[in-house]
C-alpha positions in Angstrom: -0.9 -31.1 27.2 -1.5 -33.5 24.0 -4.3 -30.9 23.5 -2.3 -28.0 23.7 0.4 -29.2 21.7 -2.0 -30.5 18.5 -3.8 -27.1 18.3 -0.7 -25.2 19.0 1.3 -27.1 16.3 -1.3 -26.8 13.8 -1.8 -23.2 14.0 1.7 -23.0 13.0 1.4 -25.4 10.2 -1.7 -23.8 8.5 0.0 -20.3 8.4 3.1 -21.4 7.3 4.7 -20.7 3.8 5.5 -24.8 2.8 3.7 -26.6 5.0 0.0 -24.0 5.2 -1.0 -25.0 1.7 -0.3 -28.6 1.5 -2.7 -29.0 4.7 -5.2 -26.4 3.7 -5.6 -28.0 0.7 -6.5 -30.9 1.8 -8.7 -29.9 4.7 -11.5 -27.9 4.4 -11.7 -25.1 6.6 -15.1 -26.7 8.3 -13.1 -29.9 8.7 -10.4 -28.8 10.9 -12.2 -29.7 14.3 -12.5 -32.5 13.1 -9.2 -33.6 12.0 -7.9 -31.7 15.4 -9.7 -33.7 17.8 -8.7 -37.1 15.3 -5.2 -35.9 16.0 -5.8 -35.4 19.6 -6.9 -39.2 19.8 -3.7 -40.2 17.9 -1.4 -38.6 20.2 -3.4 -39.7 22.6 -3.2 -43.5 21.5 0.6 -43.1 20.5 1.7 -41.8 23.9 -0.3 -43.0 26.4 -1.4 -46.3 24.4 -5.3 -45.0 25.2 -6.7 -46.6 22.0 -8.5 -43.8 21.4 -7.4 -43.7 17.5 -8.2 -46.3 15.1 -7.4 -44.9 12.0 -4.7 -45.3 9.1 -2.7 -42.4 9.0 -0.4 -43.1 6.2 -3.2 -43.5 3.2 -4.3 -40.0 3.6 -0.3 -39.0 2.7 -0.2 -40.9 0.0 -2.0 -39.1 -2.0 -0.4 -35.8 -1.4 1.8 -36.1 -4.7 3.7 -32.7 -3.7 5.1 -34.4 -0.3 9.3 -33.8 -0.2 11.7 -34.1 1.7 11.2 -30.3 2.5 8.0 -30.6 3.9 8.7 -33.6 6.7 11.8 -31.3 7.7 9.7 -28.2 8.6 6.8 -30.4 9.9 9.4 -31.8 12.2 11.0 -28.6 12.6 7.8 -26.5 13.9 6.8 -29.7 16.1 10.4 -29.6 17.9 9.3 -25.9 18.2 5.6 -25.9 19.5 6.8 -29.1 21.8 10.0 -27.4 23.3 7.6 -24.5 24.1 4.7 -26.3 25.4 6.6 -28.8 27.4 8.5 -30.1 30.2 12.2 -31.6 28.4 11.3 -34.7 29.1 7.3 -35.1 27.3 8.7 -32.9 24.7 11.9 -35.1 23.9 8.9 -38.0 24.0 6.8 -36.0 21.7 9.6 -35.3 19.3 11.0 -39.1 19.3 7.6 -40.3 18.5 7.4 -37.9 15.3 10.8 -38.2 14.6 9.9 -42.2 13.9 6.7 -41.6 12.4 8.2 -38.9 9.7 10.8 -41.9 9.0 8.3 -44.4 8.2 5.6 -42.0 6.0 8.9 -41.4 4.2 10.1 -44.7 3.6 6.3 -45.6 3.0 6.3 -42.6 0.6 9.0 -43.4 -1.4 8.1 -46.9 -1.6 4.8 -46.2 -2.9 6.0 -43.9 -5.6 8.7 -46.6 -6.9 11.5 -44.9 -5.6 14.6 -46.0 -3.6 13.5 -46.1 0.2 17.1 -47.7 1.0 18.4 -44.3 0.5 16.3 -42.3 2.9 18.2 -42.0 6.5 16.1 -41.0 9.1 16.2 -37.1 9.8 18.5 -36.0 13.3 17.0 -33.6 16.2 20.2 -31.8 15.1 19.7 -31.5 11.6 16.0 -29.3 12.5 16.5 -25.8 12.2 
């Protein structure tokens, strides 16, 4: 399932408008097996705590200097989308709670690292996802 939801999420990201670019740009088209299976093993790790990831996610954000507000919305907007197709209610509410958390704390991280005011970034509702 973890499988199906990382490749099916990412075809979505890499042909769509905002978010297609941004990760195209930054991964080669020869790199993508790579950076799916890498994803695989940090879903992997962040569900099922099977330490198959040892990486740092957050660095590799950082330097995207285009990263809003906009994109974390869709990402989390097409990941509430591929999950709530892919799963049962209950792994996809898990899916989405995990990412939900983890879009709060690159953003925070984000606008920390670029000297901006983290205190006013509230963390972005299920609801609020189109």
């Amino acid at each position: 399932m973890i499988h199906a939801v990382v490749h099916g999420f990412y075809d979505e990201i890499r042909k769509d408008d905002l978010l297609g670019p941004v990760f195209n740009g930054v991964i080669a088209p020869e790199d993508w097996p790579e950076h799916l299976a890498k994803m695989c093993d940090f879903w992997s790790a962040t569900l099922l705590r099977t330490g198959r990831y040892d990486g740092r996610p957050l660095p590799p954000h950082l330097a995207i200097t285009e990263l809003g507000e906009e994109h974390f919305r869709r990402w989390l907007t097409l990941f509430n989308a591929t999950v709530a197709r892919l799963c049962p209610p209950e792994v996809a509410d898990l899916f989405l709670d995990r990412a939900m958390r983890i879009a709060h704390s690159f953003r925070l991280a984000i606008a920390f690292h670029r000297g901006e005011d983290s205190l006013a970034i509230a963390p972005i509702s299920k609801e609020s996802l189109q």
